[in-house]
C-alpha positions as CSV (number, residue, x, y, z in Angstrom):
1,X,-7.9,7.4,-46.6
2,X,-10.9,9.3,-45.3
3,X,-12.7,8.3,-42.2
4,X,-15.7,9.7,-40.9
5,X,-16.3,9.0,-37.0
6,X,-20.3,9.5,-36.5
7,X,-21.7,11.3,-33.9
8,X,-19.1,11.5,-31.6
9,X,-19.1,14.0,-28.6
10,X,-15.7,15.7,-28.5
11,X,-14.2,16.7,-25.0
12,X,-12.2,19.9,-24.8
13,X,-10.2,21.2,-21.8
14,X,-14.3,23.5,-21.1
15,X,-17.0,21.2,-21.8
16,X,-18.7,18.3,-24.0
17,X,-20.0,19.0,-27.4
18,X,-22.7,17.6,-28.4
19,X,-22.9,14.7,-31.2
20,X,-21.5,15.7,-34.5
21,X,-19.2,14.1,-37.3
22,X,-15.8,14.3,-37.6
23,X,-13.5,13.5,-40.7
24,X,-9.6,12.1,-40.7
25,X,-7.9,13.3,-43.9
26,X,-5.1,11.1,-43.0
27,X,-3.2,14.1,-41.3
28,X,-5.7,16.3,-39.3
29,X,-9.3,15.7,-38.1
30,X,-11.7,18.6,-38.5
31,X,-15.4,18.9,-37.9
32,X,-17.4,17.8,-40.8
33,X,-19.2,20.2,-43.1
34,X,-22.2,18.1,-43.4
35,X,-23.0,14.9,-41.9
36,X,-23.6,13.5,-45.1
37,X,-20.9,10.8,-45.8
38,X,-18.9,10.6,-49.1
39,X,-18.5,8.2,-51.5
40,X,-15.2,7.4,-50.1
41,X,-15.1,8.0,-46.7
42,X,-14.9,4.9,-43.7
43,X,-17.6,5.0,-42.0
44,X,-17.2,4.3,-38.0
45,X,-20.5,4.8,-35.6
46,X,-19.3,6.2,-32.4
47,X,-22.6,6.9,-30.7
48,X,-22.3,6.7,-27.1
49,X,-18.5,7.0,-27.0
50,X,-16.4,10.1,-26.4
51,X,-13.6,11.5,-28.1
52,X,-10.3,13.8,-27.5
53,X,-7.3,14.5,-28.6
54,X,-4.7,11.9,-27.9
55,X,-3.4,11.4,-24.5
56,X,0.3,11.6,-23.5
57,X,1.6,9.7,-20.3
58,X,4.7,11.6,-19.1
59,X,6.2,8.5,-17.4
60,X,5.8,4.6,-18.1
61,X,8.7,2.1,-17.6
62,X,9.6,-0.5,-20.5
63,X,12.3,-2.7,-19.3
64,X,14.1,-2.7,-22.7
65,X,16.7,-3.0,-23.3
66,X,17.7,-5.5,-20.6
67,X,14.8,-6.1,-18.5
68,X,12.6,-7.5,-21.3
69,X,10.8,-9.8,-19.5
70,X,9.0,-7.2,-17.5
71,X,7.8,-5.3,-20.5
72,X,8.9,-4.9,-24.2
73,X,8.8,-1.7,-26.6
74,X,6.2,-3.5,-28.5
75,X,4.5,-4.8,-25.3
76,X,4.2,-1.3,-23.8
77,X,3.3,0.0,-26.9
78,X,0.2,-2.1,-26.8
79,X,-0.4,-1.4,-23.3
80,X,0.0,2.5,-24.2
81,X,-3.2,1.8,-26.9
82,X,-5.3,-0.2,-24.5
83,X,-4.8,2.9,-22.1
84,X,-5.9,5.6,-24.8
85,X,-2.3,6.9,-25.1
86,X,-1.1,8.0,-28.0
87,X,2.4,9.7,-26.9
88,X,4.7,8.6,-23.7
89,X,7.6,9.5,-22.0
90,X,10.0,6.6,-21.2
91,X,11.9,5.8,-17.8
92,X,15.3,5.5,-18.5
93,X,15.8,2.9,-15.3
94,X,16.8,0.3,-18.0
95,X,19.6,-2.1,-18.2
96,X,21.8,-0.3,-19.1
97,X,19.8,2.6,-18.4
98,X,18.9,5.0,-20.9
99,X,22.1,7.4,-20.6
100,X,24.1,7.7,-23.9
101,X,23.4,7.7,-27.7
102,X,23.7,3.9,-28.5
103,X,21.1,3.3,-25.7
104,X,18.5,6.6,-27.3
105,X,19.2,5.6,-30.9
106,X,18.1,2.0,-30.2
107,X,15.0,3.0,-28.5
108,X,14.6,5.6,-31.6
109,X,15.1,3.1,-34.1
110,X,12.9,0.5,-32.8
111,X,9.8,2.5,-32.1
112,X,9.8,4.3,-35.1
113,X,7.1,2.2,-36.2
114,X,5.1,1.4,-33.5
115,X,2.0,3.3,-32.7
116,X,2.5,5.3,-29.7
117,X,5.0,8.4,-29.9
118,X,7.8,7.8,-27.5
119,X,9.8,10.4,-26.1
120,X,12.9,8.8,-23.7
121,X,13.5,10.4,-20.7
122,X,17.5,10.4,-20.4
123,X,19.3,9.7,-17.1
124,X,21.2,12.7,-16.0
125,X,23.7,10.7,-13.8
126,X,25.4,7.8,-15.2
127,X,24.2,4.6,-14.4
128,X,21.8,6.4,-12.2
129,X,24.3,6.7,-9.3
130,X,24.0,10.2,-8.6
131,X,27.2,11.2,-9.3
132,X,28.5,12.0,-12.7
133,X,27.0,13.7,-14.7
134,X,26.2,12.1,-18.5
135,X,26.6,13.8,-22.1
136,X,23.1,15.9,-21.6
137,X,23.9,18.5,-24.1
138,X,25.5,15.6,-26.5
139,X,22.5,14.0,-25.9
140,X,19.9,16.6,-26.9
141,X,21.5,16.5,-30.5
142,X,19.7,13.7,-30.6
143,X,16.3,15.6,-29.8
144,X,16.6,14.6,-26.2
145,X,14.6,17.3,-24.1
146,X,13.8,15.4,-20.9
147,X,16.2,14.5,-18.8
148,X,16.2,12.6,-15.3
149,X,16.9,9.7,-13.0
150,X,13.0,8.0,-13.3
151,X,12.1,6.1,-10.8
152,X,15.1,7.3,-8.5
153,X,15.2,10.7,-7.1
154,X,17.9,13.0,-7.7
155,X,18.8,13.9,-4.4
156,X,22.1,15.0,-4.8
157,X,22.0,18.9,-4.6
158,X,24.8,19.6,-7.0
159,X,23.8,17.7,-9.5
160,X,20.6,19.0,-9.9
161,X,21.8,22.3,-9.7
162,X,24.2,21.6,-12.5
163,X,21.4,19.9,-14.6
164,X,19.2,22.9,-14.4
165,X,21.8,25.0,-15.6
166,X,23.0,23.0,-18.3
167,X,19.7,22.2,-19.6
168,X,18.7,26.3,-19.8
169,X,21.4,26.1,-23.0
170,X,18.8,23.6,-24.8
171,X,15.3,24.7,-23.8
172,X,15.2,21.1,-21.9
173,X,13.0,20.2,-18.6
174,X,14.4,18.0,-15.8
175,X,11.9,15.4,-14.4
176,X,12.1,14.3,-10.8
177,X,10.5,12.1,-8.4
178,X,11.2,14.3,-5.5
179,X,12.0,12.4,-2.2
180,X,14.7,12.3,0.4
181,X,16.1,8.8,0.5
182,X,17.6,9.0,3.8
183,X,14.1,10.1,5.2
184,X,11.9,7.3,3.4
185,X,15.2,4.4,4.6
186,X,13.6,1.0,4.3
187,X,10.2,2.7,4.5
188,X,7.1,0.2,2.9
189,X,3.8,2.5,3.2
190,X,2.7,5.8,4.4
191,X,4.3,6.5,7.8
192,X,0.6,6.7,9.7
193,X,-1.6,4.4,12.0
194,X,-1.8,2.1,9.4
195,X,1.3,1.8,9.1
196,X,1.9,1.0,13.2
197,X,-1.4,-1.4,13.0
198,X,-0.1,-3.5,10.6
199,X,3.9,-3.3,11.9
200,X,5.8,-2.3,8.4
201,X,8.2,0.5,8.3
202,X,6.6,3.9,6.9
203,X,8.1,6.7,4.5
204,X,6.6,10.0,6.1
205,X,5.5,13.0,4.1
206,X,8.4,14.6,5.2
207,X,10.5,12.4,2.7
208,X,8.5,14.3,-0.2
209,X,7.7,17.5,1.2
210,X,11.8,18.4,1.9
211,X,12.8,17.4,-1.0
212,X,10.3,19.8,-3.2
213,X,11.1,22.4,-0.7
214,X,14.9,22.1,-1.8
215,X,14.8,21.6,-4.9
216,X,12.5,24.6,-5.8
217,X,15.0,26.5,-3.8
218,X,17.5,25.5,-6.0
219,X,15.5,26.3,-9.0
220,X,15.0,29.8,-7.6
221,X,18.7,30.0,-8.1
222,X,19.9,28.2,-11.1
223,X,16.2,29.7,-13.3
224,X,15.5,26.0,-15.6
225,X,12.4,24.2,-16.2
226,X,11.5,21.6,-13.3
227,X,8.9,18.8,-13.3
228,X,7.9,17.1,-10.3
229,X,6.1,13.6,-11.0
230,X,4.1,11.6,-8.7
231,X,3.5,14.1,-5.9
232,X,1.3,12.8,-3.0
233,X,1.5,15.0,-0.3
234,X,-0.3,18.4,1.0
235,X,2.8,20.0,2.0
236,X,4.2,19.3,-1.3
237,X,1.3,20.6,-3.3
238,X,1.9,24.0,-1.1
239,X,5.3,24.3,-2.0
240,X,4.4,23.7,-5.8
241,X,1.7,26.3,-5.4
242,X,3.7,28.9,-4.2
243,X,6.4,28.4,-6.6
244,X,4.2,28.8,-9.4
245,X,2.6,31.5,-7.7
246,X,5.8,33.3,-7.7
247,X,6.2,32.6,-11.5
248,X,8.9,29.9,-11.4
249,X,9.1,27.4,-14.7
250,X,7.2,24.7,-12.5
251,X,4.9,22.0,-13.1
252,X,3.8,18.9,-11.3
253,X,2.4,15.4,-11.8
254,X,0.0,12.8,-9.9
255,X,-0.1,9.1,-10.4
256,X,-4.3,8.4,-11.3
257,X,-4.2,5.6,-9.1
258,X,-3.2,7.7,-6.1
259,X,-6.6,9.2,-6.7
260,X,-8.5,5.8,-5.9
261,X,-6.4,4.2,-3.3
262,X,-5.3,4.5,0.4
263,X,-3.3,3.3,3.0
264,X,-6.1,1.8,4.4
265,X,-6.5,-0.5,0.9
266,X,-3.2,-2.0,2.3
267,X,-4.5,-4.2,4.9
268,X,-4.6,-7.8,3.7
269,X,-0.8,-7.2,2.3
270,X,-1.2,-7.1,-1.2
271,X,1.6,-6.1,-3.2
272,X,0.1,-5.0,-6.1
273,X,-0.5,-1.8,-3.7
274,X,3.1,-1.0,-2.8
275,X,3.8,1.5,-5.1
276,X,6.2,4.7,-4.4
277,X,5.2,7.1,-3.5
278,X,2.8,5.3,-1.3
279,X,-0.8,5.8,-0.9
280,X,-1.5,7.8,1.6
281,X,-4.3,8.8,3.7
282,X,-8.3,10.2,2.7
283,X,-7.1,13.7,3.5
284,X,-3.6,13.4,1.2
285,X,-6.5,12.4,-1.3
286,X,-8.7,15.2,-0.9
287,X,-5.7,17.5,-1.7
288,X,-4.8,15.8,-4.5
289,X,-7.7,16.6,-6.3
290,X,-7.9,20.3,-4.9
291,X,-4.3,20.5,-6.7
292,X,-5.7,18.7,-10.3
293,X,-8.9,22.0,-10.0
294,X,-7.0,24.4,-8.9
295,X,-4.1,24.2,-11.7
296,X,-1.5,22.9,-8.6
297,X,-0.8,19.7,-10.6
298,X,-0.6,20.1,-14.6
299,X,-0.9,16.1,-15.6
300,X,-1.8,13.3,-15.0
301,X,0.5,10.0,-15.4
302,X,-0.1,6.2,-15.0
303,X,3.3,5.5,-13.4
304,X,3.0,1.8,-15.2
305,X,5.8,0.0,-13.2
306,X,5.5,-4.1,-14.8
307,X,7.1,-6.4,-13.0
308,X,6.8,-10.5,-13.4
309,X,4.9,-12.6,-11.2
310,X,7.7,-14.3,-8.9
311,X,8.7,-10.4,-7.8
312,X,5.2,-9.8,-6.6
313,X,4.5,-12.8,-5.4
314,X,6.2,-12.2,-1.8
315,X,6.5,-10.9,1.4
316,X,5.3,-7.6,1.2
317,X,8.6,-5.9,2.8
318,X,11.0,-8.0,-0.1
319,X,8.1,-7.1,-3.0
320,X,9.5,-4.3,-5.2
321,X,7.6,-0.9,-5.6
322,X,5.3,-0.7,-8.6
323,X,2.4,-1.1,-10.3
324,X,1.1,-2.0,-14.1
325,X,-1.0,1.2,-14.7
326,X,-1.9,1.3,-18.4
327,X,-4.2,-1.7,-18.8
328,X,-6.8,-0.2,-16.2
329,X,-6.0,3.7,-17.1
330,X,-9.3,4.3,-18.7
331,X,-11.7,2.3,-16.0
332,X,-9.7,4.2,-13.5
333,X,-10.7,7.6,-15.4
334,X,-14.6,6.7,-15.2
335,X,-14.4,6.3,-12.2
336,X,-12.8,9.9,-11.2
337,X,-15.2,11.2,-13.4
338,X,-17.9,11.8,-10.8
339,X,-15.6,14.2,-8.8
340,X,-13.6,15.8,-11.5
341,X,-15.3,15.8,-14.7
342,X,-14.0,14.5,-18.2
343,X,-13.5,17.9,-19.2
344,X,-11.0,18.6,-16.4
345,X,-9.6,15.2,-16.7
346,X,-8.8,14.9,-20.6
347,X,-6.8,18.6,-20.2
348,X,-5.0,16.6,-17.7
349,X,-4.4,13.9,-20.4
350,X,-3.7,16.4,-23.6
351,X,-3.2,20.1,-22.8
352,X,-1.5,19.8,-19.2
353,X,1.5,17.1,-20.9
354,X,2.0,18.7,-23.8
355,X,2.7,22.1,-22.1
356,X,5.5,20.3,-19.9
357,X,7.0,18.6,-23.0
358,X,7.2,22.2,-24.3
359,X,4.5,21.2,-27.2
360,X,1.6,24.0,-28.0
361,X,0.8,23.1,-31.5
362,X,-2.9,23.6,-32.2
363,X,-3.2,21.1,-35.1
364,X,-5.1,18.2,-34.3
365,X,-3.3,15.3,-35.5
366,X,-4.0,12.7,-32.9
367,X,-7.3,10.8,-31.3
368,X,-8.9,8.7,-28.6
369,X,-12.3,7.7,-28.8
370,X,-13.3,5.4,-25.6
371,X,-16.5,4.2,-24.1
372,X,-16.8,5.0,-20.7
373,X,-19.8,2.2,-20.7
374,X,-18.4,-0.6,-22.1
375,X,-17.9,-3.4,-19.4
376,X,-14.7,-6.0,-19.4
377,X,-12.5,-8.2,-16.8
378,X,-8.8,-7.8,-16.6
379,X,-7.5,-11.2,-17.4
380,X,-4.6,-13.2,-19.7
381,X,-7.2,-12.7,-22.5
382,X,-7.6,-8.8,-22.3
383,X,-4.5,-7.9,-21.0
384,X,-2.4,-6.2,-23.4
385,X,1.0,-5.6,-20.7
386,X,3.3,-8.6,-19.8
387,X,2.8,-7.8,-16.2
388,X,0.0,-9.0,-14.5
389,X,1.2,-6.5,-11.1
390,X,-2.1,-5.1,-10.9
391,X,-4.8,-4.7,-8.3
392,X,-7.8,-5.2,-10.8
393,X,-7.0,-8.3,-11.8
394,X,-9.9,-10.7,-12.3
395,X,-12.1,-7.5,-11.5
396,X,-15.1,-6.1,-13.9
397,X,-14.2,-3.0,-15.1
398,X,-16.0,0.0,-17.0
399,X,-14.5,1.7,-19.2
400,X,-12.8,1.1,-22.9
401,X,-10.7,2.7,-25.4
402,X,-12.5,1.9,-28.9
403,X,-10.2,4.1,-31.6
404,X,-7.1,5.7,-31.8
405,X,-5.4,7.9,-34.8
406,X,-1.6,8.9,-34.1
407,X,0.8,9.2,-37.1
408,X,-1.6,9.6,-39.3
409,X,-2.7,5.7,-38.6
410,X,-6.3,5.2,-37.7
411,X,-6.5,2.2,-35.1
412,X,-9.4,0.1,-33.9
413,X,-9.2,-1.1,-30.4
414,X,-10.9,-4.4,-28.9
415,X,-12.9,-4.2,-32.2
């Protein structure tokens, strides 16, 4: 099958070409000789909409196996579409978690063929204690790569010493949400005047900004490949800076949404705002972006956290962290756009990721095509998530994915 997307203005990590055609042989897409169509090409107008290609979000949770009714493989996977993603790296905070071949081969085997490609994060403690250690190297036979505890950090030194060193042996990366635990201790928000106004326990920058600091002095030691996701914090981004500076085999993360919220969004206690790391404050914001021009921060992630209605629907200090981040991922890019560009943004989405996953392949195989005009409302109807966890909900939006093309499967979106 031969598809022909019309006049569609491709965005590369420089600048937005102008209008041209584009054809899918079924395994690459390549600018078209002519824009004359053949006799047996598809035909799909894509004036007005913008095109890349395909995004990968380094960290999404599905609760599957055993926390299904949060999200499903095949519920995520929609989610994944209706957020332009067309790869994803999986949590492994799963029950049980995602730690040994039985749990890797059954996400394997069921997402074979669904659209997204799905890449599992594996835990590098069992049961995510922080203790000992799982089958890693066992578990890279498997084509594991990416290791680490998700939406825990690993805070305990010696183990992610000993991760970095075994993981050298199999080219792998570790993942980490870096934070002290003992520092952020029944913390709710950002530790600020905010936080004292409205009386709830704050997690300081401290939390973040030790824990990079030591784990990039292990990495200084032990030589590895470290990923830090969801950094929110100046002092962080400084320490990241340096260390890349310097040469180490860094890279770094930000959750988009920590790009349109503050701690000042927080005061009429909604929960769809407690997220970790916590929004912080307009100057934590301001850096964050500095970090995404500057080549600080390599990618950027949704951090889509589902959880059901009755665990949101709370007291804000007994309402889990998280947020549902894919269903509003490309209304939330629009909207950075004034500030950042779409160029700068999509090599966030396509070059950045694929650099941390170790992937450099110049063939292009994979495509999203959205339009950053089209106008929607987040509701039961065109939510594509089981989790309903989300700030926008009920809101007009701007912003929508139209096609897709990822294993060699051409897809039409809210068509």
């Amino acid at each position: 099958m031969r598809v022909r997307f019309q006049s569609l203005r491709i965005i590369t990590d420089e600048e937005i070409l102008p209008p041209d055609d584009y054809l899918f042989d079924g395994k690459t897409l390549q600018k078209a000789d002519t824009n004359e169509p053949g006799p047996s090409e598809t035909l799909l107008d894509c004036s007005g909409l913008l095109g890349s290609k395909g995004w990968t979000d380094l960290r999404c949770f599905s609760g599957e196996p055993g926390l299904e009714y949060r999200e499903t493989l095949d519920s995520l996977a929609q989610a994944l579409m209706q957020g332009g993603m067309t790869e994803a790296v999986l949590l492994p905070n799963t029950q049980p978690p995602l730690q040994s071949k039985n749990e890797v081969a059954y996400i394997q085997n069921h997402s074979a063929q669904l659209f997204p490609t799905f890449h599992v994060q594996a835990a590098v403690t069992r049961d995510l204690e922080g203790e000992g250690l799982t089958e890693m190297l066992d578990l890279n036979h498997y084509g594991i790569r990416v290791f680490g505890e998700g939406l825990l950090p690993l805070s305990h030194s010696d183990r992610l010493m000993k991760a970095l060193q075994y993981l050298q042996r199999v080219d792998g990366v570790l993942f980490d949400q870096s934070h002290d635990p003992l520092l952020a201790l029944f913390g709710q928000m950002h530790e600020g005047i905010v936080s004292t106004r409205l009386g709830l326990r704050g997690i300081p920058d401290l939390a973040e900004e030790v824990a990079v600091q030591k784990n990039l002095e292990i990495l200084r030691y032990t030589g590895g490949r470290l990923h830090f996701q969801t950094v929110s914090t100046p002092g962080a981004l400084q320490h990241i800076r340096k260390a890349k500076a310097e040469g180490l085999a860094v890279t770094a993360d930000v959750s988009i949404y920590q790009l349109l919220f503050t701690d000042e969004d927080l005061f009429d206690f909604d929960t769809c705002l407690k997220v970790m790391p916590p929004f912080r404050e307009k100057r934590h914001r301001q850096s964050l972006l500095e970090g995404l021009r500057d080549g600080t921060i390599d990618a950027l992630v949704s951090n889509h956290v589902p959880h059901d209605n009755d665990a949101k629907n709370m007291e804000f200090d007994l309402s889990p962290f998280g947020m549902s981040g894919l269903p509003t991922f490309v209304p939330a890019l629009v909207q950075l756009e004034a500030e950042l560009g779409y160029p700068l943004l999509i090599s966030k989405l396509c070059t950045g990721p694929q650099k941390v996953l170790g992937n450099e392949s110049s063939a292009w195989e994979t495509l999203t095509v959205f339009d950053p005009e089209a106008r929607w409302t987040l509701d039961h109807q065109t939510n594509a998530s089981l989790a309903e966890n989300s700030p926008y909900w009920g809101k007009a939006l701007k912003g929508r994915v139209k096609y897709l093309i990822n294993r060699g499967r051409v897809e039409g979106i809210h068509e």
